[in-house]
RONUDO-535790 format. One record per residue (C-alpha): residue number from 0; x, y, z. Coordinates in nm, 4 decimals, m for minus. Layout:
! residues N
TORBA     n         xx         yy         zz
TORBA   NUM          X          Y          Z
...
This chain:
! residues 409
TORBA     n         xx         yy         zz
TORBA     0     3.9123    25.4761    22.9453
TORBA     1     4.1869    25.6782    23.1428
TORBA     2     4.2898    26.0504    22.9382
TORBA     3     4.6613    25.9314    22.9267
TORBA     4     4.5363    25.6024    22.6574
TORBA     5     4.3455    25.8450    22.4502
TORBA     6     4.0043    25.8518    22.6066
TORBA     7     3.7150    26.0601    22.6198
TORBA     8     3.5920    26.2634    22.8578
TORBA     9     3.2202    26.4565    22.8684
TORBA    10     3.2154    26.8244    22.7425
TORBA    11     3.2301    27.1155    23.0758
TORBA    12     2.9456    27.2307    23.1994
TORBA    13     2.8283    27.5738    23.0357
TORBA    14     2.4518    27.6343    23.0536
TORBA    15     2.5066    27.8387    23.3522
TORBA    16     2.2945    27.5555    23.5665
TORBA    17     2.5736    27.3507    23.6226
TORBA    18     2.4208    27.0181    23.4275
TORBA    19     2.6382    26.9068    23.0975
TORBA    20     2.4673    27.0896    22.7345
TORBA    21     2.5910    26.7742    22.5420
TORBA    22     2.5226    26.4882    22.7873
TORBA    23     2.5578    26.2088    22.5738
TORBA    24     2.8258    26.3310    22.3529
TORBA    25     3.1612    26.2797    22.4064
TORBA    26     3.5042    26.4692    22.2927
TORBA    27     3.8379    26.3168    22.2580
TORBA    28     4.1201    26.4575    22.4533
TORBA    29     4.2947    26.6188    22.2376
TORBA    30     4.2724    27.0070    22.2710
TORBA    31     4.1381    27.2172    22.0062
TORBA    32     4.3503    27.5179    21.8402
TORBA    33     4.3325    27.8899    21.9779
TORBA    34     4.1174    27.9991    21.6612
TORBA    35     3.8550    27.7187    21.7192
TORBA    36     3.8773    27.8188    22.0854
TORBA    37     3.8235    28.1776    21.9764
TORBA    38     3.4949    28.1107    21.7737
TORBA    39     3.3780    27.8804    21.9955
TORBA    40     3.3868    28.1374    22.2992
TORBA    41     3.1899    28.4447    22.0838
TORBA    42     2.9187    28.1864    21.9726
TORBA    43     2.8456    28.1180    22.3169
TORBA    44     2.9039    28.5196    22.4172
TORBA    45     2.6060    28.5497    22.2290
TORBA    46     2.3463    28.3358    22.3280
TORBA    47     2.4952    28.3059    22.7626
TORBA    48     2.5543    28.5656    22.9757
TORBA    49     2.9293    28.7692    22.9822
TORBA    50     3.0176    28.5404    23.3381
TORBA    51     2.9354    28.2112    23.1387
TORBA    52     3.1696    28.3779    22.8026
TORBA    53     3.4563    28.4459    23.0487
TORBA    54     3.4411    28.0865    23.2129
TORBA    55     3.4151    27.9361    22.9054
TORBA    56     3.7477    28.1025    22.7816
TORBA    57     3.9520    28.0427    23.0870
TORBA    58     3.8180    27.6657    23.0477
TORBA    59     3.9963    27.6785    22.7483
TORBA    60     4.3391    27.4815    22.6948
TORBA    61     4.6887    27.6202    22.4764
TORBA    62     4.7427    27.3903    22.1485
TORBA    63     5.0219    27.1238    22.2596
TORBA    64     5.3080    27.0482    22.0423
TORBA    65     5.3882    26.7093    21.9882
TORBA    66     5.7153    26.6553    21.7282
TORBA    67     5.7068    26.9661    21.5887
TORBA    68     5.3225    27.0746    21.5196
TORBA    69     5.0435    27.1015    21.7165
TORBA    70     4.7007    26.8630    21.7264
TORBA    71     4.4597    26.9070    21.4769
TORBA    72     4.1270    27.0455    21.6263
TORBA    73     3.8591    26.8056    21.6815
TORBA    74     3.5042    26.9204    21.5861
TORBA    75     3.3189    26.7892    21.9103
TORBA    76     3.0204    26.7426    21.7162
TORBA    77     3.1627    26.4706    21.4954
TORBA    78     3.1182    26.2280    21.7374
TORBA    79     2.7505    26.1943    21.8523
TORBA    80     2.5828    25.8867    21.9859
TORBA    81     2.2556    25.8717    21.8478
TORBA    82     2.0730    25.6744    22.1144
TORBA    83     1.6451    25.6133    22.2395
TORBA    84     1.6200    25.5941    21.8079
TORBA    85     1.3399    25.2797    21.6989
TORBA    86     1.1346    25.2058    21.4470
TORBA    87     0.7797    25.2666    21.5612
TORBA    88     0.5757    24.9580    21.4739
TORBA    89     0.2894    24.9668    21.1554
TORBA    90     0.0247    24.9533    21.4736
TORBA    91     0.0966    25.2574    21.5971
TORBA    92     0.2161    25.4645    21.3081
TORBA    93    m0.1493    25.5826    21.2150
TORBA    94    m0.3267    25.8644    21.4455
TORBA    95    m0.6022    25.8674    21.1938
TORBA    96    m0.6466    25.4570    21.2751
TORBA    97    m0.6596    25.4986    21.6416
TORBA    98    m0.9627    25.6879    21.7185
TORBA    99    m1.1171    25.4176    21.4917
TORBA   100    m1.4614    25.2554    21.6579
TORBA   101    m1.3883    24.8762    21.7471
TORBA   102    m1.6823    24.6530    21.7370
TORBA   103    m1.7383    24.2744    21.7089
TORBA   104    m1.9520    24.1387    21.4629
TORBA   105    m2.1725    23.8198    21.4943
TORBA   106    m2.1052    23.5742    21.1928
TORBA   107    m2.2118    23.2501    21.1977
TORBA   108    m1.8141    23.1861    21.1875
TORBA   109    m1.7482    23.3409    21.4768
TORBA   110    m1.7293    23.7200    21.5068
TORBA   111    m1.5218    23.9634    21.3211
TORBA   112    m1.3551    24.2198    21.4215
TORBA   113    m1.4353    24.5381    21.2817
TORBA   114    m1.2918    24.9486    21.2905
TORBA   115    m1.5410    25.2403    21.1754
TORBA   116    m1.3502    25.5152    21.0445
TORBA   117    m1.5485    25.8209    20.9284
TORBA   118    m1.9334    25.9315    20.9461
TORBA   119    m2.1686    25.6064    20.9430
TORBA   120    m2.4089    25.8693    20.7235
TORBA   121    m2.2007    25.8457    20.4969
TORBA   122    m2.1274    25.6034    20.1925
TORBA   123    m1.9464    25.3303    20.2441
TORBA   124    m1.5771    25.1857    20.1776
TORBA   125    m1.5086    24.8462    20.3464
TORBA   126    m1.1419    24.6992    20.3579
TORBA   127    m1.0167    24.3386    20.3690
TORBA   128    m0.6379    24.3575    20.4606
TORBA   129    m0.3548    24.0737    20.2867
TORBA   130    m0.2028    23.7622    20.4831
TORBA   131     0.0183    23.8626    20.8298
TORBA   132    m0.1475    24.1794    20.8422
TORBA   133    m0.4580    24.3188    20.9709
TORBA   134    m0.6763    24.6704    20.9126
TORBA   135    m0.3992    24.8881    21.1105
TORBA   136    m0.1106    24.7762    20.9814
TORBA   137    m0.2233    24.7634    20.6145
TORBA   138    m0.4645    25.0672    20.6168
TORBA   139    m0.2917    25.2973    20.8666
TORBA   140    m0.0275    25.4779    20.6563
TORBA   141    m0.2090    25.5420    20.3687
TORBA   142    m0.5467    25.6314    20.4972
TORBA   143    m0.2987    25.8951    20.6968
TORBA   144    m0.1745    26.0205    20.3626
TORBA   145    m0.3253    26.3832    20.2910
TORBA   146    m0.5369    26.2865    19.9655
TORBA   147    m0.6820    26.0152    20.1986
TORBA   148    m0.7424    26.2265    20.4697
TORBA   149    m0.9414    26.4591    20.2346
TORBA   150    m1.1244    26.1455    20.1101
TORBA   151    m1.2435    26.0194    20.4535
TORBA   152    m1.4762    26.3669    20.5173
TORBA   153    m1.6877    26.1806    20.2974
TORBA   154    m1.6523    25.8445    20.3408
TORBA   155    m1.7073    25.6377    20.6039
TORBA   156    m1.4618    25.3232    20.5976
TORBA   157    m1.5186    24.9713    20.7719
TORBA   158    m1.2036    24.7934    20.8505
TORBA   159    m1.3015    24.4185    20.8510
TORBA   160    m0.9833    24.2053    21.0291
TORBA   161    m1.0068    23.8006    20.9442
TORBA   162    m1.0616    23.6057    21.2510
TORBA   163    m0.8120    23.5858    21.4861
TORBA   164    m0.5903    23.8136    21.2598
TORBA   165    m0.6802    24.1510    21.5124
TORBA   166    m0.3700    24.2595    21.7306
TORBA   167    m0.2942    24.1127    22.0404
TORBA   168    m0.6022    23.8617    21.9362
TORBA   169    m0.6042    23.5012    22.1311
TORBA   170    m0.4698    23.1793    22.0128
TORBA   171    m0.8037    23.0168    21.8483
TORBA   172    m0.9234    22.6805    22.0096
TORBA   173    m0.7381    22.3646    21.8734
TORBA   174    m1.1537    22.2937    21.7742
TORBA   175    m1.1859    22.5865    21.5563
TORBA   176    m1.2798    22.4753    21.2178
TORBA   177    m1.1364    22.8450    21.0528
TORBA   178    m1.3573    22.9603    20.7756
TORBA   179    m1.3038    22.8945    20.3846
TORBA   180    m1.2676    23.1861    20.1406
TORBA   181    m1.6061    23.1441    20.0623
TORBA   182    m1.7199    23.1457    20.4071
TORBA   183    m1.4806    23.4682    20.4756
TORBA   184    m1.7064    23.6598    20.2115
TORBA   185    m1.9917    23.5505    20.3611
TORBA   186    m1.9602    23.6664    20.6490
TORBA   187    m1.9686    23.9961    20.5004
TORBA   188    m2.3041    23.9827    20.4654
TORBA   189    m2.3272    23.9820    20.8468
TORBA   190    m2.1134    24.2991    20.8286
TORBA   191    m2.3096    24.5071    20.6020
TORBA   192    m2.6406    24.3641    20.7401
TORBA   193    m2.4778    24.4655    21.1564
TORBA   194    m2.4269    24.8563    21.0118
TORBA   195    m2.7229    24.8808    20.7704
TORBA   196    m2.5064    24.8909    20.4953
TORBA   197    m2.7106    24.8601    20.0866
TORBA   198    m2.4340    24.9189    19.9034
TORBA   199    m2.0361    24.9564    19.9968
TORBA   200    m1.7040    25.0321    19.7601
TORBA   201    m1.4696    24.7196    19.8342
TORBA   202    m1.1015    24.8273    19.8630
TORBA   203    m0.8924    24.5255    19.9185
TORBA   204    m0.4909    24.3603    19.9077
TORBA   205    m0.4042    24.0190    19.8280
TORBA   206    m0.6139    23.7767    19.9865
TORBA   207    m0.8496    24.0337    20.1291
TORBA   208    m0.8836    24.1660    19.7632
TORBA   209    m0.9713    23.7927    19.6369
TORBA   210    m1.2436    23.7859    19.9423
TORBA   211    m1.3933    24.0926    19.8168
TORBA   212    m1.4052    23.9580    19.5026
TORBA   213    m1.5720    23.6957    19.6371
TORBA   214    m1.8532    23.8570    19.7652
TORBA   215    m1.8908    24.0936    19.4578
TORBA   216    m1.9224    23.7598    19.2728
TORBA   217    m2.2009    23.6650    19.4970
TORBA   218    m2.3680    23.9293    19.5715
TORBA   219    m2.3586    24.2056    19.2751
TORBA   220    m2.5953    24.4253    19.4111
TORBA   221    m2.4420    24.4975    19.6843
TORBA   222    m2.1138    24.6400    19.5880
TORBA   223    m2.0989    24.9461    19.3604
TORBA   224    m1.7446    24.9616    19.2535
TORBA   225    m1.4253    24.7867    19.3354
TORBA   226    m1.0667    24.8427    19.3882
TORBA   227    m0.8148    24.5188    19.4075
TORBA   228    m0.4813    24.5258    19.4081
TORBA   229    m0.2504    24.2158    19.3786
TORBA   230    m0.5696    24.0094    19.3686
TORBA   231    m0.5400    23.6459    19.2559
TORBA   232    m0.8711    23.4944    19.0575
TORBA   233    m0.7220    23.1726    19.0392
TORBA   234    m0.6768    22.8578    19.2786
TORBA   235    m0.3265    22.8213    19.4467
TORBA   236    m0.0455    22.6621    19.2118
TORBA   237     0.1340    22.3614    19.3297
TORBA   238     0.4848    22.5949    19.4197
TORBA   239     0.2663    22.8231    19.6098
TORBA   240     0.0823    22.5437    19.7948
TORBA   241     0.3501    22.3743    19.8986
TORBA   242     0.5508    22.6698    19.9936
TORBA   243     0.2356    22.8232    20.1982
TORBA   244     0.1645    22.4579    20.3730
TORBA   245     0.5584    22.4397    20.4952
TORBA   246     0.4436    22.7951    20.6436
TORBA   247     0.1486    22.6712    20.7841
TORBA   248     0.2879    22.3837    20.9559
TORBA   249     0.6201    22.5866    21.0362
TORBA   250     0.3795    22.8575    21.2026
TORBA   251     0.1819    22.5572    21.4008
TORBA   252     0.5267    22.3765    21.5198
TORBA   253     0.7580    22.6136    21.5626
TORBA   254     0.5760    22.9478    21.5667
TORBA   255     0.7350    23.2596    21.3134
TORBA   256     1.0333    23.0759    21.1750
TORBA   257     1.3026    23.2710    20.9521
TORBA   258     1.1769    23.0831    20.6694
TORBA   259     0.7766    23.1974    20.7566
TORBA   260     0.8743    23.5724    20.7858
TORBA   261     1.1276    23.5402    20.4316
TORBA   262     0.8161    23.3892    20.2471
TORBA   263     0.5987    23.6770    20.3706
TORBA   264     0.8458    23.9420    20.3264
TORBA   265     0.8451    23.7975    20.0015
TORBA   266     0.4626    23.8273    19.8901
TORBA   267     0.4732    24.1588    20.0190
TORBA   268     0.7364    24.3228    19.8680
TORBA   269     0.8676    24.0796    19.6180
TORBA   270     1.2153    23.9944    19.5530
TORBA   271     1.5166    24.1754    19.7083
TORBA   272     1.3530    24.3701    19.9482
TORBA   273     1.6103    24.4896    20.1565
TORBA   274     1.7144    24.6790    19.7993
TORBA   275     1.4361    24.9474    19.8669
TORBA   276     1.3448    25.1309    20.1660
TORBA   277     1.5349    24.9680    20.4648
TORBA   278     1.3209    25.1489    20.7373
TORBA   279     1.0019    24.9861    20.5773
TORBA   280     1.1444    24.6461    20.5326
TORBA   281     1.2818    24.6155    20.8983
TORBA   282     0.9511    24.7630    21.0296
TORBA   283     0.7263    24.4407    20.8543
TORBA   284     0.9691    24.2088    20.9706
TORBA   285     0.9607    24.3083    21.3149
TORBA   286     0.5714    24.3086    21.2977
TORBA   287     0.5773    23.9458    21.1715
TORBA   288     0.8324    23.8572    21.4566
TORBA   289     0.6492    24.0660    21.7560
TORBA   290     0.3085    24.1156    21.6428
TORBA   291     0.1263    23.8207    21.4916
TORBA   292    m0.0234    23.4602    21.6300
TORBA   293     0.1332    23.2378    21.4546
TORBA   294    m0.1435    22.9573    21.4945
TORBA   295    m0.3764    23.2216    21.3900
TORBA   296    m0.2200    23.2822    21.0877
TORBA   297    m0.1553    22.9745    21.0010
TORBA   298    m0.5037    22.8860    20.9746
TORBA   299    m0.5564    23.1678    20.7351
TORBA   300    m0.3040    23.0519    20.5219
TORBA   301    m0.4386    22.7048    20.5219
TORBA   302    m0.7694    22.8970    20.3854
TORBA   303    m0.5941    23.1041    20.1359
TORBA   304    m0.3921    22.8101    19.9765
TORBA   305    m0.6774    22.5990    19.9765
TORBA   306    m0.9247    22.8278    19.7870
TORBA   307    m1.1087    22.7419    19.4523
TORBA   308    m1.0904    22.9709    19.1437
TORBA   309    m1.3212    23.2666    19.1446
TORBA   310    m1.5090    23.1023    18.7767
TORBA   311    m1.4354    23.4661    18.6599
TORBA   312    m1.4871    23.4480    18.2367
TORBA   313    m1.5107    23.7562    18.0120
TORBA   314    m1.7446    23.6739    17.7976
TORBA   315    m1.8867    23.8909    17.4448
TORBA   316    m2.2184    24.0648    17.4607
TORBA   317    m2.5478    23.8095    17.3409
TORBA   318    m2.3417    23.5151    17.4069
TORBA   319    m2.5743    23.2122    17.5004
TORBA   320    m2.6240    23.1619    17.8906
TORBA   321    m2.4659    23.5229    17.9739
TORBA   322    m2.8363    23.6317    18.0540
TORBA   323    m2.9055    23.3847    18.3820
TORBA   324    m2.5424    23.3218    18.4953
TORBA   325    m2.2850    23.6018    18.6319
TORBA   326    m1.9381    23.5135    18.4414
TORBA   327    m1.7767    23.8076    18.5522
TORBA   328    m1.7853    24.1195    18.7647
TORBA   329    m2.0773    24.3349    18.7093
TORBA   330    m1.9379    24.6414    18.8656
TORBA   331    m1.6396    24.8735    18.8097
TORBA   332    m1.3432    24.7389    18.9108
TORBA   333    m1.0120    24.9082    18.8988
TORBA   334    m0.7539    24.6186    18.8652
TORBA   335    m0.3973    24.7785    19.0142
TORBA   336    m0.0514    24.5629    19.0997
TORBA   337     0.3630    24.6910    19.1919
TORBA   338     0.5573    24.6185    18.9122
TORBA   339     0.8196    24.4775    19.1099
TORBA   340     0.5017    24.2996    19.2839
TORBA   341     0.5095    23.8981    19.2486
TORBA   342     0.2171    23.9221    19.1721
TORBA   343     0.1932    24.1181    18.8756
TORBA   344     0.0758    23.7967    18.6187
TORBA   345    m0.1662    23.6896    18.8499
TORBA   346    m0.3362    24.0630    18.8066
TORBA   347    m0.2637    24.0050    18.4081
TORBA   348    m0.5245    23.6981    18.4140
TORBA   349    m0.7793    23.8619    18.7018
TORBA   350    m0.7887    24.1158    18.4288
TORBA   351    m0.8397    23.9267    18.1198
TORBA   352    m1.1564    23.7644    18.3034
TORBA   353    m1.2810    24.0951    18.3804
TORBA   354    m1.5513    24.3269    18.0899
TORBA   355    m1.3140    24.5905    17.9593
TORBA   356    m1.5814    24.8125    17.9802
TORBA   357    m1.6075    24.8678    18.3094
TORBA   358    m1.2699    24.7397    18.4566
TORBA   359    m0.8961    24.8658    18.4532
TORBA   360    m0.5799    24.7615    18.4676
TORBA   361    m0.2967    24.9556    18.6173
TORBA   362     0.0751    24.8907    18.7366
TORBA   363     0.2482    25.1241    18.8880
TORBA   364     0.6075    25.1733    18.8800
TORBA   365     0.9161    25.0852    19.1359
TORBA   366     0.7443    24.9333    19.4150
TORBA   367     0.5460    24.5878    19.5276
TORBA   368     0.4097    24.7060    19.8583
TORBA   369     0.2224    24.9815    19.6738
TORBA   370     0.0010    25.1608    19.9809
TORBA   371     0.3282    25.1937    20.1925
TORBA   372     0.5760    25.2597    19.8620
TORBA   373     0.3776    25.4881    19.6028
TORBA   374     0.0722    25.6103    19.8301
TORBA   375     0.0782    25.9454    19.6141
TORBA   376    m0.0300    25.7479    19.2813
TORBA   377    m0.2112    25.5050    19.4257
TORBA   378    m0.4411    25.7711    19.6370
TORBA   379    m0.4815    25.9520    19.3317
TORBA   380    m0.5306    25.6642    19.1095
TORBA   381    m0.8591    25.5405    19.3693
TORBA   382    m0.9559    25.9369    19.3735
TORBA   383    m0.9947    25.9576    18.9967
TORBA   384    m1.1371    25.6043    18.9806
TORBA   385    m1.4521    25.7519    19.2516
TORBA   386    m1.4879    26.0661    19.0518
TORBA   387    m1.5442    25.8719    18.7233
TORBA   388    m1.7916    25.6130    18.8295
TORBA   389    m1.9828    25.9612    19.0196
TORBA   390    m1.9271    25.9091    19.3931
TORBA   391    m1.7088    26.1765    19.3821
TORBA   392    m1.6967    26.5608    19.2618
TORBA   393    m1.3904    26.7012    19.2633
TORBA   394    m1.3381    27.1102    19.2009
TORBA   395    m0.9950    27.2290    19.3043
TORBA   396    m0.6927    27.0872    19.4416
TORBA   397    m0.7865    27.0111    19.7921
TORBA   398    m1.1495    27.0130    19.7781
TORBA   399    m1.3484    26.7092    19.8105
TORBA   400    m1.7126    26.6506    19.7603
TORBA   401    m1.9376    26.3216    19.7424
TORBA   402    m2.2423    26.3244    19.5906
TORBA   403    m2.5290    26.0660    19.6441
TORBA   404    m2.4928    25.7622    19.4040
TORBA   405    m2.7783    25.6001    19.3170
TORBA   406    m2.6177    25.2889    19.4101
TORBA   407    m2.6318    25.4032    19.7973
TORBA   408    m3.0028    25.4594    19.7463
């Protein structure tokens, strides 16, 4: 815009190299005063040379009067363009995540996709992550958290992705018959069976948590302690189901509708998200927009919606049957929800199914997304939960150290 209608114009060169300090900043036309001119010249005395201090005052312009006072000074710096600022993506937020190992897993599925994060001498952790999301983008910012980091000297964790869930993963053939819940712990078997694995500490979100559950169900004696959060024991409701197969078909049709990424920003992080942390919330949403296959998903949501209940009971001791049939979770299980999760009553009756003795309940306070909202209390929450079932020894603040369970042995 021409000076005369109020413009701007770009600040004088004065770095002594002739190229602009404040390239992308602009300053309005209006002069500053003599005293701002003044302060202006000795703070750049000091840090340029006395040619560059003496240019800079002879760039300088009187005050002009206009009616009977002169123009109020304009700071220069109150006008800065922020530009080149975007929200890095949940892929590549996690350093820790990157140098992961990828391999592919044989399952009589299909193959899964799976990231080996730590020491394979080691004991084991394996994750399952939640619907529209897969090992990076749940796991990646709070395995980066410092407690974590501490954790994973000694640990080694085994990111298990659903099929077709991985990033940048292919549509899956119109043919694909896409594995049950059921079949999606089974082929965990495959998993621990590819690595060597006897025993492994399940640490899973939504549906993955549900699919771990699963497989503890199943196979007892091969899990040694788990940790769920927003995990639902029980089969989909008709609200849910008919919600989730809108989504489904939505996702087939149509591909990520505005209606597919509300319902998932809404199992995530519950109602009113964009009340909480706005960086966060625009961050998932442009994940679901960008970085998922929408026919992929959809046929995990077909899955999820269409799964049975887990036949989870808490029964007394010396009740009649309770010695040849597994009502409930043999292992310690540390039960853990947001409460501003949606979840939160569905983790109220996973944990009335569950033995009090060896099982815990916990919800934790102003969030629904809790590894990206409260990864402090959650970190310390699993850390504590390790130390008291023994896989973990802990001496001072910032020292770690695992000792050999008997269940790795």
């Amino acid at each position: 815009m021409p000076q005369s209608e109020g413009g701007y114009v770009s600040l004088p060169a004065v770095n002594g190299n002739g190229g602009a300090i404040y390239q992308s900043t602009t300053e309005p036309t209006a002069p500053p005063s003599v005293f701002e001119s003044v302060k202006r010249a000795i703070g750049h005395a000091i840090k340029s040379s006395p040619n560059d201090s003496e240019e800079l005052l002879r760039s300088e312009r009187l005050p002009v009067i206009v009616g009977g006072s002169s123009t109020m000074p304009v700071d220069p710096m109150d006008d800065i363009e922020l530009r080149s600022v975007q929200l890095q993506f949940p892929n590549s937020r996690g350093s820790i995540l990157e140098a992961c190992e990828q391999r592919r897993v044989p399952t009589d599925k299909g193959d899964v996709h799976v990231a080996i994060q730590g020491d394979t001498a080691k004991p084991a952790i394996v994750t399952y992550h939640d619907l529209g999301l897969n090992y990076a983008t749940s796991f990646a910012g709070f395995f980066n958290f410092p407690v974590m980091r501490g954790l994973l000297e000694n640990f080694c964790v085994y990111h298990v992705t659903a099929p077709g869930q991985e990033e940048g993963a292919p549509t899956l053939p119109e043919d694909y018959v896409y594995p049950t819940m059921d079949d999606l712990a089974a082929q965990l078997l495959f998993v621990l069976s590819h690595f060597g694995l006897k025993s492994v500490i399940g640490f899973g979100v939504g549906a993955g948590a549900n699919i771990l559950a699963r497989f503890a169900h199943s196979h007892p004696d091969k899990v040694g302690a788990l940790c769920l959060i927003n995990c639902v024991s029980t089969q989909s409701g008709w609200i849910e189901w008919g919600y989730q197969s809108f989504n489904a078909r939505f996702l087939r049709t149509k591909g990520m509708t505005q209606g597919v990424i509300d319902y998932l920003m809404w199992h995530h992080f519950g109602r009113n998200p964009e009340e909480r942390n706005h960086d966060l919330v625009q961050m998932y949403k442009q994940h679901f927009e960008r970085a998922v296959n929408p026919t992929n998903l959809a046929m995990l949501i077909n899955a999820y919606i269409h799964r049975n209940d887990l036949h989870l009971a808490r029964t007394p001791p010396g009740t009649p049957g309770t010695e040849t049939a597994a009502t409930t979770l043999k292992m310690p299980v540390i039960n853990i929800t947001g409460s501003l999760s949606p979840h939160v009553d569905d983790t109220v009756t996973f944990n009335g199914r569950l033995d009090p003795t060896n099982s815990s309940w916990m919800k934790i306070s102003d969030c629904a997304l809790v590894l990206e909202e409260q990864p402090a209390k959650l970190a310390e929450a699993f850390r504590l939960f390790l130390q008291g079932e023994g896989y973990v020894k802990y001496f001072r603040p910032g020292d770690w150290d695992c000792t050999q369970s008997s269940s790795f042995i």
